[in-house]
C-alpha positions in Angstrom: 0.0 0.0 0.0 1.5 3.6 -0.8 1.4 6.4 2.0 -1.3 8.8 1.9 -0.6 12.2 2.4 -1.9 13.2 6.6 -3.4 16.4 4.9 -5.5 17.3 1.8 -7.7 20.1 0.9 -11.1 19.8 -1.1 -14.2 21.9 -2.2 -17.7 21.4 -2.5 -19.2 20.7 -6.2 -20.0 24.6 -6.8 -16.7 25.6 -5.1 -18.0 27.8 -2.6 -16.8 25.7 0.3 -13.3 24.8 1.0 -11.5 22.5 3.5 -8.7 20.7 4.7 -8.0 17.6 6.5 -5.5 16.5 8.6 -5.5 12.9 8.7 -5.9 9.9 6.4 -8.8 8.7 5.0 -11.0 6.2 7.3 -12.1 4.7 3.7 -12.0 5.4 0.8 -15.0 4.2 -2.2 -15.9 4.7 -6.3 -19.4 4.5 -7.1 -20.8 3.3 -10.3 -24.3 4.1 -10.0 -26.0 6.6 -12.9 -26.5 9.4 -9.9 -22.6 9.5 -9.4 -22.0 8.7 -12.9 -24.1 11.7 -14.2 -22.8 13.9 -10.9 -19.2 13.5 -12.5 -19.6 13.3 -16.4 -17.3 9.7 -15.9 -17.8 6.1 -15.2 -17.7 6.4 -11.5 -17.2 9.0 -8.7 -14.5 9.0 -6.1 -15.3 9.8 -2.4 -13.3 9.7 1.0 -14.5 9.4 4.7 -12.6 11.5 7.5 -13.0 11.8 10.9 -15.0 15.0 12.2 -12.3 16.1 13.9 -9.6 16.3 11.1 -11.4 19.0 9.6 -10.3 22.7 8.9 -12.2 25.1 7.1 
C-alpha cells in the first residue's frame, strides 16, 4: 500500500466551500451508479470518509 498524504484540501461541487483535513482517510469508495455517474460526467465517482475532527475550514 502507498502512503497517503496526513493532509489534503477539497471543495464542494459549486466551489464555494473549502477544506482541509488532517489525517488519512477512514475509507475510501468509487461509485458506479448513474447518480454519481451523471454527478461527474465519468464512469464512476470518487469519495473519501474523514474523521469529524480532522477537519479545517
Amino acid at each position: 500500500m502507498s502512503d497517503v498524504s496526513s493532509s489534503a484540501k477539497g471543495r464542494c461541487r459549486c466551489g464555494r466551500v473549502e477544506f482541509e483535513v488532517y489525517a488519512r482517510p477512514l475509507v475510501t469508495m468509487a461509485c458506479h451508479c448513474t447518480g454519481c455517474q451523471r454527478m461527474s460526467s465519468s464512469a464512476f465517482s470518487l469519495s473519501a470518509l474523514f474523521p469529524g475532527e480532522a477537519y479545517s475550514g
